[in-house]
C-alpha positions as CSV (number, residue, x, y, z in Angstrom):
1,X,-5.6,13.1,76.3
2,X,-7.9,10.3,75.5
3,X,-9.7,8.5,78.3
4,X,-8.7,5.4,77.3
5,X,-5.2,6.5,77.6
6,X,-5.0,7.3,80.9
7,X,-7.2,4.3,82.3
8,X,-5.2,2.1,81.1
9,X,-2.0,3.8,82.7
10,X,-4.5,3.8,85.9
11,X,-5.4,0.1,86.2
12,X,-1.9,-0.4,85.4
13,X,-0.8,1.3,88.5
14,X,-3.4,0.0,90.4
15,X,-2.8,-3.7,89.6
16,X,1.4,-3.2,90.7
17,X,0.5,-1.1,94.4
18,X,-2.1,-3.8,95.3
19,X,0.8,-6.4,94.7
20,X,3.6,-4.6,96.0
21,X,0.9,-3.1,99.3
22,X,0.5,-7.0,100.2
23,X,4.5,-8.2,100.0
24,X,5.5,-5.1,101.7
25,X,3.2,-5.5,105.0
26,X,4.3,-9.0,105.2
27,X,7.4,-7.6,104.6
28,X,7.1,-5.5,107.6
29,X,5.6,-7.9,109.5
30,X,8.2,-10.2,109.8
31,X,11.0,-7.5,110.0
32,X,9.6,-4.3,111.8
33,X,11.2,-2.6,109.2
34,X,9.7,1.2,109.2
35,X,11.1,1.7,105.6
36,X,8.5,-1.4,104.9
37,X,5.9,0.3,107.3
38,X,6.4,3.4,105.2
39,X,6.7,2.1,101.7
40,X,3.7,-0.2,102.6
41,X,1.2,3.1,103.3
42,X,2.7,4.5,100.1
43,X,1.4,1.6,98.1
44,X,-1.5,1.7,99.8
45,X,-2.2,5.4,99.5
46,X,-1.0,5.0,95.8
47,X,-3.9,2.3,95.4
48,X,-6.2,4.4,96.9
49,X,-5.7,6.8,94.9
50,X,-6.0,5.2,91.7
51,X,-9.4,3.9,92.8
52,X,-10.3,7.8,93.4
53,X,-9.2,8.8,89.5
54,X,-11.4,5.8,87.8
55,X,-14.2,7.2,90.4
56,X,-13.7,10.2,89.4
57,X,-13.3,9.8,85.7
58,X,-16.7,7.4,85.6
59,X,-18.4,10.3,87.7
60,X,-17.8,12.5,85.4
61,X,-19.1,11.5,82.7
62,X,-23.0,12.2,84.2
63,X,-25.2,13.6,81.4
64,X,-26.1,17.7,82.3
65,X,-28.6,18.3,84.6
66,X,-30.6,21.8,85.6
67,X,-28.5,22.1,88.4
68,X,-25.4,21.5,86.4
69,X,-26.0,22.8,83.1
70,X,-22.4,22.3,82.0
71,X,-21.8,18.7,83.0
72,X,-19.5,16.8,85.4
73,X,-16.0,17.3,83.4
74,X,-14.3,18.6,86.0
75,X,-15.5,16.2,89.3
76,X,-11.8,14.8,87.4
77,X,-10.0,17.5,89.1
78,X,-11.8,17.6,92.0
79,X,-10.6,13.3,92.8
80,X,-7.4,14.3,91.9
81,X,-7.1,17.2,94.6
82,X,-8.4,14.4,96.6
83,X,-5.8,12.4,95.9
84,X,-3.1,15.2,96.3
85,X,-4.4,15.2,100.5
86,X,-4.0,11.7,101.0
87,X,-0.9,11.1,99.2
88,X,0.2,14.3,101.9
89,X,-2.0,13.4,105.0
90,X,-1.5,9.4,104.4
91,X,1.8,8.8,102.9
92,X,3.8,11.7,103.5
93,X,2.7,12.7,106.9
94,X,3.1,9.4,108.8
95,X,6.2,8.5,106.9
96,X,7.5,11.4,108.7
97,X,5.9,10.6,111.8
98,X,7.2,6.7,112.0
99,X,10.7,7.9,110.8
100,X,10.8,10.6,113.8
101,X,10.0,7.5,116.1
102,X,12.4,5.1,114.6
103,X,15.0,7.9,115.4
104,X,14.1,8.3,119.2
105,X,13.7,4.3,119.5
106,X,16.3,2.4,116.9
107,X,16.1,-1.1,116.4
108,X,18.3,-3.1,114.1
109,X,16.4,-6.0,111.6
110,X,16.9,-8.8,113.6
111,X,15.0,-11.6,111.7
112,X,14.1,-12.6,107.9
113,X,17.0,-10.0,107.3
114,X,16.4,-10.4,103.4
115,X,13.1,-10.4,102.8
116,X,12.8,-6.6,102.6
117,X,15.4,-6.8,100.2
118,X,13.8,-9.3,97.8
119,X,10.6,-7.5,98.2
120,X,11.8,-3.9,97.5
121,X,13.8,-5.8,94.2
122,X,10.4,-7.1,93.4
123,X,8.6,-3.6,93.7
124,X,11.0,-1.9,91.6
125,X,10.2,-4.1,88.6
126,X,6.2,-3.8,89.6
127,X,6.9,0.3,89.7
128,X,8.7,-0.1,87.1
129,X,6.4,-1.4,84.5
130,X,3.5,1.1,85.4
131,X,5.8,3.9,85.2
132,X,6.5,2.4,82.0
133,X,2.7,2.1,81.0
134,X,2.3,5.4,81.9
135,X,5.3,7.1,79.8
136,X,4.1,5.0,77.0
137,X,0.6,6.3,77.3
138,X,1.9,9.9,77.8
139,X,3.8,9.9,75.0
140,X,1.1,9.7,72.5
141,X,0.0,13.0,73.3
142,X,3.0,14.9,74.7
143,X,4.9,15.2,72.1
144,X,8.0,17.7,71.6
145,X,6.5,18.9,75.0
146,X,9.0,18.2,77.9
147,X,8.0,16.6,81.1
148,X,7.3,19.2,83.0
149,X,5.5,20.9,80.9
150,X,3.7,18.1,80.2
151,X,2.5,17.7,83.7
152,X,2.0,21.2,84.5
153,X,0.0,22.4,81.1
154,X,-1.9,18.7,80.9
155,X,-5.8,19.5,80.9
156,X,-6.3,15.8,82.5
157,X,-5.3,14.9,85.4
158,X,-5.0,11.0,85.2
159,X,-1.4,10.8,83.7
160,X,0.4,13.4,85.3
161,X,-0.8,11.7,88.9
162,X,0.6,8.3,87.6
163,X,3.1,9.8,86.4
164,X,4.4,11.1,90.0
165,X,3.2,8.4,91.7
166,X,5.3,6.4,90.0
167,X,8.5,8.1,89.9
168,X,7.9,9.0,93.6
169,X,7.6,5.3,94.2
170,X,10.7,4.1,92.4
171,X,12.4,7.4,94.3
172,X,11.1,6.0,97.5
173,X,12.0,2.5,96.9
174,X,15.6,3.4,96.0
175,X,15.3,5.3,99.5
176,X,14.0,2.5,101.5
177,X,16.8,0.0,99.8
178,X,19.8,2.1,100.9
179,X,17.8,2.5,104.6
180,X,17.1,-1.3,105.0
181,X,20.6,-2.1,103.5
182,X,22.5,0.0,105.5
183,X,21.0,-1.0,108.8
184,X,21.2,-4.7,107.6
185,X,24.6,-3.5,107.4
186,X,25.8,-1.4,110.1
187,X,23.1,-2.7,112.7
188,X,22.4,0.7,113.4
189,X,18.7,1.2,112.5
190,X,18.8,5.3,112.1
191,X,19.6,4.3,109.1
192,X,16.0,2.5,108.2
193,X,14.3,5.5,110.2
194,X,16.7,8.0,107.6
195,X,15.2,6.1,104.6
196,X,11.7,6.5,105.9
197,X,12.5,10.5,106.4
198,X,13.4,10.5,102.9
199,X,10.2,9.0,102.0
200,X,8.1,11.1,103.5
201,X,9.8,14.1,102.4
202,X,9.4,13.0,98.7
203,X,5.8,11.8,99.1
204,X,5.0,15.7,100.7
205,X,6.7,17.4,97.6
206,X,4.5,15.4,95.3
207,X,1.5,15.9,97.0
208,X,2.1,19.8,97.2
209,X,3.1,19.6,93.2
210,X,-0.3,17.8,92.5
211,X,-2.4,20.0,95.1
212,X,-0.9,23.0,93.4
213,X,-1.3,21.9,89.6
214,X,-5.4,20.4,90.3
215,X,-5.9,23.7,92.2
216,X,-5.3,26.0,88.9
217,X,-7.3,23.1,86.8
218,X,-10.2,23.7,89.3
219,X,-10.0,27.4,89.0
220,X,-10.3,27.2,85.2
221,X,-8.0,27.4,82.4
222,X,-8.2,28.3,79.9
223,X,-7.6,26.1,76.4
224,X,-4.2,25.5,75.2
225,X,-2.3,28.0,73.1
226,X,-2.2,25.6,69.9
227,X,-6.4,25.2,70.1
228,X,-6.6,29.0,70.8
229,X,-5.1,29.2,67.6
230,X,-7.1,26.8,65.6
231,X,-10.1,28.4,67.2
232,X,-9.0,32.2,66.2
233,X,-8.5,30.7,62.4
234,X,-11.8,28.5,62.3
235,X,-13.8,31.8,63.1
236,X,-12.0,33.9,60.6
237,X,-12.1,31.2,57.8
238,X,-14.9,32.1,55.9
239,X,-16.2,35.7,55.0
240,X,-18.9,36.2,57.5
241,X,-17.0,37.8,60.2
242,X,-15.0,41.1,60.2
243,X,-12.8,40.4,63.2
244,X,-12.7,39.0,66.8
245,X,-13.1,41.7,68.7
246,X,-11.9,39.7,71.9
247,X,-12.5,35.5,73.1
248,X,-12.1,33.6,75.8
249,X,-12.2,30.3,76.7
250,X,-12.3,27.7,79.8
251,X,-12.0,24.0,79.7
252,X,-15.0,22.7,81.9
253,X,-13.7,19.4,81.7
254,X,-10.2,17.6,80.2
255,X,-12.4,16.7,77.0
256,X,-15.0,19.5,76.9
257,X,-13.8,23.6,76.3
258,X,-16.5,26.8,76.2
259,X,-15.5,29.3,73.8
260,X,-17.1,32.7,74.1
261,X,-16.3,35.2,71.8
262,X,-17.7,39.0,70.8
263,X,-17.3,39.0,66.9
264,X,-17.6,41.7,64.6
265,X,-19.9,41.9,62.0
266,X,-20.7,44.3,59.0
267,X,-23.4,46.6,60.5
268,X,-26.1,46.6,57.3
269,X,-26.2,42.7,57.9
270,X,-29.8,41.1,58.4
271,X,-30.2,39.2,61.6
272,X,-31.0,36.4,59.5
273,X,-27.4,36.6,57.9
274,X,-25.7,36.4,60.8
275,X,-27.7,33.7,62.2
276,X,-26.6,31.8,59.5
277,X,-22.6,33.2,59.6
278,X,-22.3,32.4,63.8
279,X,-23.6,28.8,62.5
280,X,-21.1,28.5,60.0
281,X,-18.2,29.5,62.4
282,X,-19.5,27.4,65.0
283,X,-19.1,24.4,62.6
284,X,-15.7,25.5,61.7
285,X,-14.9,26.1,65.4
286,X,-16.1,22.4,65.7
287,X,-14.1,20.6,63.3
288,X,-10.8,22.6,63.9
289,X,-10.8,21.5,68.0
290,X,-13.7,18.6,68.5
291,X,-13.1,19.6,72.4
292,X,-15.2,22.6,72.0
293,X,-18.5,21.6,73.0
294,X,-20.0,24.8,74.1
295,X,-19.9,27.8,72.1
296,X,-21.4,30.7,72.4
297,X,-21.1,33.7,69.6
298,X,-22.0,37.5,70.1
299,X,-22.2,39.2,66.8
300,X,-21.4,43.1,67.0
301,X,-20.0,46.2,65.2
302,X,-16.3,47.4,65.9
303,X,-15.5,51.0,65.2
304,X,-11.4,51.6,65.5
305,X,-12.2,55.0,66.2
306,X,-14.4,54.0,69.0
307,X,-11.5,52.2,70.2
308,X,-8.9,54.5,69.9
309,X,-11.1,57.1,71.7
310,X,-11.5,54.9,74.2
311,X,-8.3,53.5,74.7
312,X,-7.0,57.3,75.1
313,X,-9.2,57.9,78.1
314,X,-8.0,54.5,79.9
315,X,-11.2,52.3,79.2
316,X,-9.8,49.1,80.1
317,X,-11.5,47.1,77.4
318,X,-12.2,49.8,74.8
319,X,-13.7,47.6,72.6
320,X,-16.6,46.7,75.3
321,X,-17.7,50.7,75.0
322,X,-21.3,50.1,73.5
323,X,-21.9,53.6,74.0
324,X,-18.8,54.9,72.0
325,X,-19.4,52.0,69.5
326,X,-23.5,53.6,68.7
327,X,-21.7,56.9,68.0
328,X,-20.3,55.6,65.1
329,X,-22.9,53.7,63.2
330,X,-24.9,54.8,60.8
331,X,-27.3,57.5,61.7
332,X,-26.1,56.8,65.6
């Protein structure tokens, strides 16, 4: 995902909750609604949030230091956990709370009886243009890829939050019009505290979905099976190396991956040779997936005998067996 991409689809999201958080309190404020109360904290945590991501996405651009040798990449998933809690703890949480209330104490809309009407109307088309911003700016990158894939194999974090927040918001909003229109109809406001329920139980969902995708991004994953790929075919492009013998990656940022990898080399090699074939691969490795900032390239011998031996008395990575590997070489 580029940067640019998803800070766009930010500051468009952020632009539409701080005009749809201010109509919705006054909303609230003239009506008592606690659909408003609850749609108004949703906004409000949604703008919140948004000002977390372009934190966090400025952040983490920081230059390496000695404490941080690999750089600030993934401060990105760390704001977007962030944001996961207080969409739960803000949003979710006392929308649950205020609807519980609303059912023990209900209290018809007595006066400006359309306003929240008008007002959710106008918040739909608000929501409705960021979620379009961010669908366009997704769909430069997602490709074939459906939508949940998308937002659960997505390295960055920016567009699958809008993307949610979004949805969830035009979810809620639909929740909070047939709450607010039914007790503007019936006079019965359980219905407004029902809508509010429904809101809180959809803002919880999305903030375990989000807590739960960040979480595995802030663990580590690893790159995505169409770089792995190009990665595997850069290093065996070229006649220096033998095999890979195994690699693994981790993305330490959205935009930055480390690639480790044991390669095999031909054993009567000088060591200025494969100096000179690890930098060629690395260059390779470099043009095929630009993301792959930090490489590192261990040059050694594979014996498929070693292996096999190995692999028949149960050494889990038989190709790791330095001692069975010596055996074979020359005059080992």
């Amino acid at each position: 995902m580029s940067a640019e991409g998803g800070t766009r689809a930010i500051i468009a999201a952020l632009a539409a909750n701080l005009g749809i958080a201010v109509t919705k309190f006054l909303a609230w404020l003239l009506t008592g609604s606690s659909s408003m109360l609850a749609e108004s904290l949703h906004s409000v945590a949604d703008s919140g949030n948004q000002a977390l991501l372009l934190l966090g996405n400025r952040r983490s651009r920081r230059a390496a230091t000695a404490e941080h040798p690999f750089g600030f990449g993934r401060e990105r998933y760390i704001y977007a956990f962030i944001v996961a809690i207080i969409l739960f703890s803000l949003g979710g949480l006392f929308a649950l709370y205020e609807a519980w209330h609303k059912f023990s104490h209900p209290e018809p809309i007595r006066s400006w009886q359309w306003v929240p009407v008008v007002v959710l109307l106008a918040a739909v088309g608000m929501e409705g243009y960021s979620f379009r911003t961010a669908i366009k700016e997704s769909n430069q990158i997602r490709g074939r890829v459906s939508w949940l894939r998308f937002i659960r194999r997505a390295k960055a974090p920016e567009l699958p939050v809008v993307l949610l927040e979004d949805f969830g918001a035009l979810v809620g909003l639909v929740f909070a019009l047939v709450g607010v229109g039914m007790t503007l109809a019936t006079g019965d406001g359980r219905w407004d505290a029902g809508g509010t329920a429904m809101i809180g139980i959809l803002l919880v969902v999305i903030a375990a979905t989000l807590a739960v995708e960040t979480k595995s991004l802030l663990l580590g994953e690893s790159a995505s099976n169409k770089d792995i790929r190009q990665i595997e075919a850069a290093i065996m492009d070229g006649p220096e190396i033998d095999r890979i013998i195994h690699m693994k990656t981790l993305h330490l940022g959205p935009e930055e991956l480390l690639v480790a990898a044991k390669i095999a080399v031909q054993p009567c090699e000088l060591a200025g040779e494969v100096a000179r074939g690890i930098d060629a691969v690395e260059a390779r490795i470099r043009a095929a997936v630009p993301i792959a900032r930090v490489i590192y390239l261990e040059p050694d011998v594979y014996s498929a005998s070693a292996a096999a031996r190995a692999a028949r008395a149960g050494v889990a990575d038989p190709r790791d067996d330095v001692a069975e590997r010596a055996a074979d070489l020359p005059g080992g």
